[in-house]
C-alpha positions as CSV (number, residue, x, y, z in Angstrom):
1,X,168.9,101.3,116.6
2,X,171.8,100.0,118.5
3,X,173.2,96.4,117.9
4,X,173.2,93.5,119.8
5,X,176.4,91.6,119.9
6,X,177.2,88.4,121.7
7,X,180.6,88.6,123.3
8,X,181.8,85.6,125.5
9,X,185.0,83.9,126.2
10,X,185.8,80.7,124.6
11,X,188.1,77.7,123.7
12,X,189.2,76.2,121.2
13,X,186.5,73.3,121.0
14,X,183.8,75.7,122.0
15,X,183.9,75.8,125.7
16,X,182.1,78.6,127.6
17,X,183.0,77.7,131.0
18,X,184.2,80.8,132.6
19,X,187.3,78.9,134.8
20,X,189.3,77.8,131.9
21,X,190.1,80.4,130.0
22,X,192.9,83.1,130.4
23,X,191.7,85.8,132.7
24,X,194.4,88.3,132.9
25,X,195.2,92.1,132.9
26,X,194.9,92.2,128.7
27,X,191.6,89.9,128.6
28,X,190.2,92.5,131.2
29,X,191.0,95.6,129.4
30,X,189.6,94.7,126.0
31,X,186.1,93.8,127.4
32,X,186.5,96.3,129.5
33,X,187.0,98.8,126.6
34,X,184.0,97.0,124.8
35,X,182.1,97.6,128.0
36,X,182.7,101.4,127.9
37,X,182.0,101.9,124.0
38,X,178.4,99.8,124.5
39,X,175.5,101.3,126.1
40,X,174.2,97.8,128.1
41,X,175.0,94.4,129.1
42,X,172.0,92.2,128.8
43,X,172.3,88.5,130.9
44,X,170.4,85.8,131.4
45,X,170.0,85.0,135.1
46,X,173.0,82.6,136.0
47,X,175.3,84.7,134.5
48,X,173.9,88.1,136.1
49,X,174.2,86.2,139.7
50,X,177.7,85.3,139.0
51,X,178.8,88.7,138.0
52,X,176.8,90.1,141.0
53,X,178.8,87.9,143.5
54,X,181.7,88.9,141.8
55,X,181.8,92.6,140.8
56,X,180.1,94.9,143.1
57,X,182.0,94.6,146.2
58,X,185.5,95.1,143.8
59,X,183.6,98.1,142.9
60,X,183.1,99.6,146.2
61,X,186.5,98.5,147.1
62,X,185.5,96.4,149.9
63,X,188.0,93.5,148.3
64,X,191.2,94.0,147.0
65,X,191.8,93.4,143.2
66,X,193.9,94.1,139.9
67,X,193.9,97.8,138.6
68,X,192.3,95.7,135.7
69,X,189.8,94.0,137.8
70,X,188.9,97.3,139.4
71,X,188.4,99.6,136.5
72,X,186.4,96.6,134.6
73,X,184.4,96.6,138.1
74,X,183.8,99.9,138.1
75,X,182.9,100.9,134.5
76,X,180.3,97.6,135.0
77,X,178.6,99.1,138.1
78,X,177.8,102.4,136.4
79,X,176.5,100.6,133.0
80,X,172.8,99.5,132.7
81,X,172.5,95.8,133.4
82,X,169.4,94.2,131.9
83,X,168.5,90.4,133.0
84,X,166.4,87.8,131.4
85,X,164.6,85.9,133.6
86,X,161.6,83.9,134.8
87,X,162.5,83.4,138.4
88,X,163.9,86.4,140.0
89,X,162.6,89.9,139.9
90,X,164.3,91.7,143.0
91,X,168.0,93.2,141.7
92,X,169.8,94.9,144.6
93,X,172.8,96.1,142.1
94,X,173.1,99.3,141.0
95,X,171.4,99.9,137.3
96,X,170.1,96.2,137.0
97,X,166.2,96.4,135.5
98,X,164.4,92.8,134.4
99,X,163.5,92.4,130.8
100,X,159.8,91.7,131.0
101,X,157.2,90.2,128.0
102,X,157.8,88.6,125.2
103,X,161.9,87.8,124.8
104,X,161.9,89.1,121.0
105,X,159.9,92.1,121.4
106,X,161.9,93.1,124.6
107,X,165.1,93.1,122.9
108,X,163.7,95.1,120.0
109,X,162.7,97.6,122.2
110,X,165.9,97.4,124.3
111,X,168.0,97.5,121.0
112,X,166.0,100.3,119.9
113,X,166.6,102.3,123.1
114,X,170.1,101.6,123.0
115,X,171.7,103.5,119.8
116,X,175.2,102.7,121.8
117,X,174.6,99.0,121.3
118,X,174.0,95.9,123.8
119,X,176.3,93.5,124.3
120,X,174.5,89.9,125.3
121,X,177.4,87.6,127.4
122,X,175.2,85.0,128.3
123,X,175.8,81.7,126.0
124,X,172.0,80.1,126.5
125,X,170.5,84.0,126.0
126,X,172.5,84.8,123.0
127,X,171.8,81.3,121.3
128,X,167.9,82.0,121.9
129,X,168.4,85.4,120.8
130,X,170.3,84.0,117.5
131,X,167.5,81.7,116.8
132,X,165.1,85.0,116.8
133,X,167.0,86.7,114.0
134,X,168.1,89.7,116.6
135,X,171.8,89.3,116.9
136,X,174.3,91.3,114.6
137,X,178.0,90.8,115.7
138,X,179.7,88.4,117.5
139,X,183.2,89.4,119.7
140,X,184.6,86.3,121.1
141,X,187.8,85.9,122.9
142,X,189.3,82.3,121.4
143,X,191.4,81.4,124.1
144,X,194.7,79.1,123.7
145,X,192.7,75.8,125.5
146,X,191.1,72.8,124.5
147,X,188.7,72.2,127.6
148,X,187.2,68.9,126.4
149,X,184.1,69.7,128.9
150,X,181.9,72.1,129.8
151,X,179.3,73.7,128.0
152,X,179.8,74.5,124.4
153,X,178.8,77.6,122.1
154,X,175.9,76.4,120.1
155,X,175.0,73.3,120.9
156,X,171.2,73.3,120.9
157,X,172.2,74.2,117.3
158,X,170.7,76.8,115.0
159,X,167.8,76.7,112.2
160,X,170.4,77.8,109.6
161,X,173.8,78.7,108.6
162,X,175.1,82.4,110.1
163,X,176.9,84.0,107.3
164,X,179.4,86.4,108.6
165,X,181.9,89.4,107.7
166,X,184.8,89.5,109.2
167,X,185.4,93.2,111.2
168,X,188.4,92.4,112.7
169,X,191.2,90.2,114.2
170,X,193.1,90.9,117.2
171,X,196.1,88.2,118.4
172,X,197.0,89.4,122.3
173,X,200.2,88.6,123.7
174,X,199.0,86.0,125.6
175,X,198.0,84.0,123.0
176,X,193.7,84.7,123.0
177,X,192.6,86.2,119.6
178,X,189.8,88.7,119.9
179,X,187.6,88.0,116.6
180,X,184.9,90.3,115.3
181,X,182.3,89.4,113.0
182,X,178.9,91.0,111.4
183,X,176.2,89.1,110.3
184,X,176.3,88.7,106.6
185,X,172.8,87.4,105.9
């Protein structure tokens, strides 16, 4: 069975919002590389639409970008791209399938389907995922910012404590740390 792990960008106070963080060749190419070593992505349906504005016509080349923005564009269109949602059930981008039935037991069976691993970068998702017991590591980018706005990581809360092992710390020359944990519990 393949892990989930919740990988996102934040600040230092907890801010998701995807504008103020650092977004630059060195941020790009180490979720790029976690990207290529996983064997999914798995949104909820805001953050899929954003990333589908964003990333398919870089792809295709139809809109100049960065190398970095390029090859993370291209290794995302050829990745499986599963979406939670309620609303929408028509994807038009390549590889994109809707998680249907009950949100626990389709994760189990996407986990299980997925011995690369998934990795969940949707705040709301992963937090509701949490709260069902199915996530194992958490990757987040701690960026050099204080927001003071914005939505935060966590802040429906949990039922309990995460315990966690540290994997591994990363400091990138522009000042994010890329920190790894495993649940411990």
């Amino acid at each position: 069975m393949g892990r989930l792990t919740f990988s996102i960008n934040l600040t230092l106070d907890g801010c998701l919002a995807h504008d103020v963080g650092i977004a630059d060749d060195e941020t790009l190419a180490l979720f790029t590389g976690m990207l290529r070593d996983c064997g999914a992505m798995l949104w909820g349906r805001d953050t899929y639409e954003m990333m589908e504005s964003a990333w398919p016509p870089i792809a295709a080349g139809e809109q100049e970008a960065a190398a970095s923005e390029r090859e993370w564009a291209t290794v995302l269109e050829t990745k499986p791209k599963y979406v939670v949602s309620s609303t929408r059930r028509d994807f038009t981008w390549t590889n994109t399938h809707l998680l249907t039935g009950e949100l626990g037991t389709a994760v189990r069976r996407l986990k299980e389907a997925t011995p690369a691993g998934v990795l969940v970068g949707s705040g709301r998702l992963a937090v509701a995922l949490d709260r069902l017991d199915l996530v194992d590591e958490y990757r987040f980018l701690v960026h050099p910012r204080i927001a003071g706005h914005g939505p935060t990581l966590f802040s429906d809360g949990l039922r309990q404590t995460r315990r966690l092992e540290l994997i591994s710390t990363r400091p990138l020359s522009n000042g994010v740390v890329d920190v790894h944990y495993r649940r411990a519990d």
